[in-house]
ChimeraX commands (.cxc) that place a marker at each C-alpha (Angstrom):
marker #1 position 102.77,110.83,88.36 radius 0.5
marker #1 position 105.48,108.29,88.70 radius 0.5
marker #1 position 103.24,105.79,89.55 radius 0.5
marker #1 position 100.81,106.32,86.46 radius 0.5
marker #1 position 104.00,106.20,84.49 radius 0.5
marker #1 position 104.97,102.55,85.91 radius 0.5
marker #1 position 101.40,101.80,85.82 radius 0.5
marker #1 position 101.86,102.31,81.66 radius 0.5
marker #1 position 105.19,100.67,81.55 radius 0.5
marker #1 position 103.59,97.37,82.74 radius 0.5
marker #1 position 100.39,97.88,80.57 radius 0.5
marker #1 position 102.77,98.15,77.65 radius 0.5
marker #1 position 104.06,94.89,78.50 radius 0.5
marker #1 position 101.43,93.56,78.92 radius 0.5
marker #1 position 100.69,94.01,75.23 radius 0.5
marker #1 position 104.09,93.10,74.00 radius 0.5
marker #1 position 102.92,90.04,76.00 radius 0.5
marker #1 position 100.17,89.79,73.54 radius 0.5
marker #1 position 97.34,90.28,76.14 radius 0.5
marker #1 position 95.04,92.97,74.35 radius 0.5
marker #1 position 94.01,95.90,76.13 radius 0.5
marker #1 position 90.01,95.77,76.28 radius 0.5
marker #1 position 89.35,99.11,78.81 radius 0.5
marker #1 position 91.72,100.88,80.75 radius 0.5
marker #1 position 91.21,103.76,83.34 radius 0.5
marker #1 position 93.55,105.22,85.56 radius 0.5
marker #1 position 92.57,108.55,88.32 radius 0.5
marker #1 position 94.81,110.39,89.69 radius 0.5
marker #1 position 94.26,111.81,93.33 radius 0.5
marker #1 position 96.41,114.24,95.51 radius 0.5
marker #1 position 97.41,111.30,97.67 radius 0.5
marker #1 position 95.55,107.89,96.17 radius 0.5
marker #1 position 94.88,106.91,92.67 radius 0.5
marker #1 position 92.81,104.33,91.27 radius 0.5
marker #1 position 93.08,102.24,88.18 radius 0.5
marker #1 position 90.84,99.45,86.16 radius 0.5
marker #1 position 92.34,97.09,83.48 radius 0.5
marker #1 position 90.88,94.74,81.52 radius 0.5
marker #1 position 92.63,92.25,79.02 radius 0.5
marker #1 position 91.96,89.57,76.43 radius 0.5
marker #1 position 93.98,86.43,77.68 radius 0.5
marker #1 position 95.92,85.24,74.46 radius 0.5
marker #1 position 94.76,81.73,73.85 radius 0.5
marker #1 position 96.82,78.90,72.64 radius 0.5
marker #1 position 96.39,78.14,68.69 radius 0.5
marker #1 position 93.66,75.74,67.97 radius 0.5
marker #1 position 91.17,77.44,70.66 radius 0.5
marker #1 position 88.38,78.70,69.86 radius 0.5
marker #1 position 88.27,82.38,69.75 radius 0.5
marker #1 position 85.05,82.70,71.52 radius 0.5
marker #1 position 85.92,81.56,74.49 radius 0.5
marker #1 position 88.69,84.12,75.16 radius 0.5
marker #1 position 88.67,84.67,78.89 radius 0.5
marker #1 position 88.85,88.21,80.00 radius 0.5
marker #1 position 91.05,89.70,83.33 radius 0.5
marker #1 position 90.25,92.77,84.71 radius 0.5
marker #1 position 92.48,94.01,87.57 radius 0.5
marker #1 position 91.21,96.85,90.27 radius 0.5
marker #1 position 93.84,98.56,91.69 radius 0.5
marker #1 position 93.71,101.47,94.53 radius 0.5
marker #1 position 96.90,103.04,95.45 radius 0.5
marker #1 position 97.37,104.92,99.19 radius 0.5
marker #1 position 99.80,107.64,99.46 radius 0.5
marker #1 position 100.88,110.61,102.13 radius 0.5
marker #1 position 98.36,111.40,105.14 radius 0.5
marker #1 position 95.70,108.63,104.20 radius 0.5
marker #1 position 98.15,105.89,104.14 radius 0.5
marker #1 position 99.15,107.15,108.10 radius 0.5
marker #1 position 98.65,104.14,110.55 radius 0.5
marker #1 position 96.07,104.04,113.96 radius 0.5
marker #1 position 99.10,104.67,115.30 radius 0.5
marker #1 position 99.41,108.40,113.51 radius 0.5
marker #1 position 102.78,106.97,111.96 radius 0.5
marker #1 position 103.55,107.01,108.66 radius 0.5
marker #1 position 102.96,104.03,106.40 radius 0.5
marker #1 position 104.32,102.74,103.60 radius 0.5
marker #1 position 102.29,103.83,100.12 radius 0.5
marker #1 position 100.25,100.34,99.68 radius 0.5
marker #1 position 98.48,99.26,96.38 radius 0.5
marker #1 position 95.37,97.22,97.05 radius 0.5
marker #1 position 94.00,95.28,94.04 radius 0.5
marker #1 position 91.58,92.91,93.04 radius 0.5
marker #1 position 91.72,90.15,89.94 radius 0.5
marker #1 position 88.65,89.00,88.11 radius 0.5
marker #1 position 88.50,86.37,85.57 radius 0.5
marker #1 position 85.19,87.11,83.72 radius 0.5
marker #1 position 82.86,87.81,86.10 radius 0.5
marker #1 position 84.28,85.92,88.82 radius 0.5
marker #1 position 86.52,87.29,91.62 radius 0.5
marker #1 position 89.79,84.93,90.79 radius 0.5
marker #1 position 91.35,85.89,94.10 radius 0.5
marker #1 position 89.18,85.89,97.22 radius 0.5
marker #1 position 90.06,87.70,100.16 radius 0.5
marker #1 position 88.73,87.78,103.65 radius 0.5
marker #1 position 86.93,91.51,103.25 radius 0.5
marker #1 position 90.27,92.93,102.60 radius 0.5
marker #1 position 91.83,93.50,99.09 radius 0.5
marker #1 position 93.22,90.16,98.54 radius 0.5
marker #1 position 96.58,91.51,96.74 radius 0.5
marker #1 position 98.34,94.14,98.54 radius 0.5
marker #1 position 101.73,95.69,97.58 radius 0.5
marker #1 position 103.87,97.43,100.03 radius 0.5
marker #1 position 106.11,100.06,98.44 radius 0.5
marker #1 position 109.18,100.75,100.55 radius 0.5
marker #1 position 111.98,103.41,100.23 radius 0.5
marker #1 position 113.40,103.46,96.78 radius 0.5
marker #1 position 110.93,102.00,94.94 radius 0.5
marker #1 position 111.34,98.24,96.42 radius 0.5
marker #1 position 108.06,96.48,96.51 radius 0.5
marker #1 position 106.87,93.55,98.11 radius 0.5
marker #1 position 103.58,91.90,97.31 radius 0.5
marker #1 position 101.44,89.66,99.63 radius 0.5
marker #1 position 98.59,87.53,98.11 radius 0.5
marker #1 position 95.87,86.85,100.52 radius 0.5
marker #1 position 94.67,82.99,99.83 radius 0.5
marker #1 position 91.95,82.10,101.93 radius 0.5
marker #1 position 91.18,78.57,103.31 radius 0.5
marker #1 position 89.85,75.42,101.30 radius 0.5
marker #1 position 86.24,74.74,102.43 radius 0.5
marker link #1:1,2 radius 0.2
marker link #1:2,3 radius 0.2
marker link #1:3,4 radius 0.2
marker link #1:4,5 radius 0.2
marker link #1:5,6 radius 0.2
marker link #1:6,7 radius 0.2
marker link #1:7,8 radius 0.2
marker link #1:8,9 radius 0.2
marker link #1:9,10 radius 0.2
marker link #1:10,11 radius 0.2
marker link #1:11,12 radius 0.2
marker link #1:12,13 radius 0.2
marker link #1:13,14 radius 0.2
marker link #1:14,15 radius 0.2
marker link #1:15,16 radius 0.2
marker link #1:16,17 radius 0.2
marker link #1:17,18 radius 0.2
marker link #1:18,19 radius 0.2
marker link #1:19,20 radius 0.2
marker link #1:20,21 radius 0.2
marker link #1:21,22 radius 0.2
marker link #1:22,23 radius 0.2
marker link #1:23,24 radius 0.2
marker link #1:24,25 radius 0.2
marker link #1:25,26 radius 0.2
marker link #1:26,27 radius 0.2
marker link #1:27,28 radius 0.2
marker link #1:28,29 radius 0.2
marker link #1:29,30 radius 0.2
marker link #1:30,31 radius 0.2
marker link #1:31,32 radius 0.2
marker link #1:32,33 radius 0.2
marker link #1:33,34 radius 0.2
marker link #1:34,35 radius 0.2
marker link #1:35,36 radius 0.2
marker link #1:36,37 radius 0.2
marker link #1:37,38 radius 0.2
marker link #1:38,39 radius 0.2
marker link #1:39,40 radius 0.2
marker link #1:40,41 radius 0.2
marker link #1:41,42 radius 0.2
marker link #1:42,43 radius 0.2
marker link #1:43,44 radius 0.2
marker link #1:44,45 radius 0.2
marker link #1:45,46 radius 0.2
marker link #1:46,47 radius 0.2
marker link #1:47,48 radius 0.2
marker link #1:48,49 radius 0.2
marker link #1:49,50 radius 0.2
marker link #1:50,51 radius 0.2
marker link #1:51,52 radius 0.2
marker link #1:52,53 radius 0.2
marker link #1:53,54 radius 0.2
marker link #1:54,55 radius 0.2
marker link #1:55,56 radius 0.2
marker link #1:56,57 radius 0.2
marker link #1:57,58 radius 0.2
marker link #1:58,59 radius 0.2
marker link #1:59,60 radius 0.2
marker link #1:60,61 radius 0.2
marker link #1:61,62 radius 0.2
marker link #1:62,63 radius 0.2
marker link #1:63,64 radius 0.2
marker link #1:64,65 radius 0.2
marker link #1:65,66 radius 0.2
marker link #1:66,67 radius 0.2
marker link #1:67,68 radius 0.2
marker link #1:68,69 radius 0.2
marker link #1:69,70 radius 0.2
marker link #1:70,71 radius 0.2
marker link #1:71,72 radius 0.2
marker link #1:72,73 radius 0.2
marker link #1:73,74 radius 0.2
marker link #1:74,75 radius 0.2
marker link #1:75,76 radius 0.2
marker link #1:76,77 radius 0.2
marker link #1:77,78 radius 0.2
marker link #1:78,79 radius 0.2
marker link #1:79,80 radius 0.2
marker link #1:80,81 radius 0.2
marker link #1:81,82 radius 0.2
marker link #1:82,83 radius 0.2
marker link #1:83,84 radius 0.2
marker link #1:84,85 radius 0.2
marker link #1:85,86 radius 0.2
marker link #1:86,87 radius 0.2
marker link #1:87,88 radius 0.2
marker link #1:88,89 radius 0.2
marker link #1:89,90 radius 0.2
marker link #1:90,91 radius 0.2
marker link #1:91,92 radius 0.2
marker link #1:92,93 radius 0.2
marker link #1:93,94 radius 0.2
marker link #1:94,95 radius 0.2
marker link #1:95,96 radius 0.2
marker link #1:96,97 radius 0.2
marker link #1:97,98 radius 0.2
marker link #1:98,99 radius 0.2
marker link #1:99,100 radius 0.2
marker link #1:100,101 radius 0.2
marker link #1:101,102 radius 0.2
marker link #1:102,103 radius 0.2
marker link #1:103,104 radius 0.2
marker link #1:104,105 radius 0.2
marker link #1:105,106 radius 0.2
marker link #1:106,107 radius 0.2
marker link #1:107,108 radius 0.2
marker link #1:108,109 radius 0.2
marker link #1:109,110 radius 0.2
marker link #1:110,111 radius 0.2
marker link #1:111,112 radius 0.2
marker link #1:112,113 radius 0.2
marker link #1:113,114 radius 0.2
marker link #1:114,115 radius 0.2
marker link #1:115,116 radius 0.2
marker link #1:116,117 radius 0.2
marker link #1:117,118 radius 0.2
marker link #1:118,119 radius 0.2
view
């Protein structure tokens, strides 16, 4: 539940922001969750207002026994997430989520953006 509630928090600044909220899920699990945002970029004045790029952001979060290592030890709860612009992934990974964040003790987070290689 705490998680849901920072998951708001950030969606409410997102708005502040001026991004508008376009869908928004969020399911909670015993020990994952899930969550699907999608926002109206706010454009610069002078653009045209049919062009307004959308983001949607995928999140899954891991928790308690499924977020235990090959190892059997216990992991940290990780938040995997994908970005789209449109229809387009805007982050590509390598077959893993390309946006992880690692939530330590306390609350600290650390996030690690998977960029692949140019071609």
């Amino acid at each position: 539940m705490q998680a849901e509630a920072r998951y708001d928090a950030v969606v409410a600044q997102l708005q502040a922001a001026g991004y508008r909220v376009v869908d928004r899920t969020y399911a909670r699990g015993w020990f994952s969750s899930s969550a699907r945002l999608q926002l109206e970029v706010p454009l610069p004045e002078g653009r045209a207002a049919d062009a307004t790029p959308r983001v949607m952001i995928k999140t899954h979060a891991r928790t308690g026994p499924s977020s235990a290592t090959s190892s059997g030890r216990s992991a940290s709860p990780a938040l995997d997430s994908e970005v789209w612009l449109d229809s387009e992934p805007l982050i590509v990974g390598d077959g893993a989520a390309p946006v992880r964040t690692l939530v330590g003790f306390l609350g600290s987070a650390k996030t690690i953006v998977a960029v692949p290689r140019g071609r």
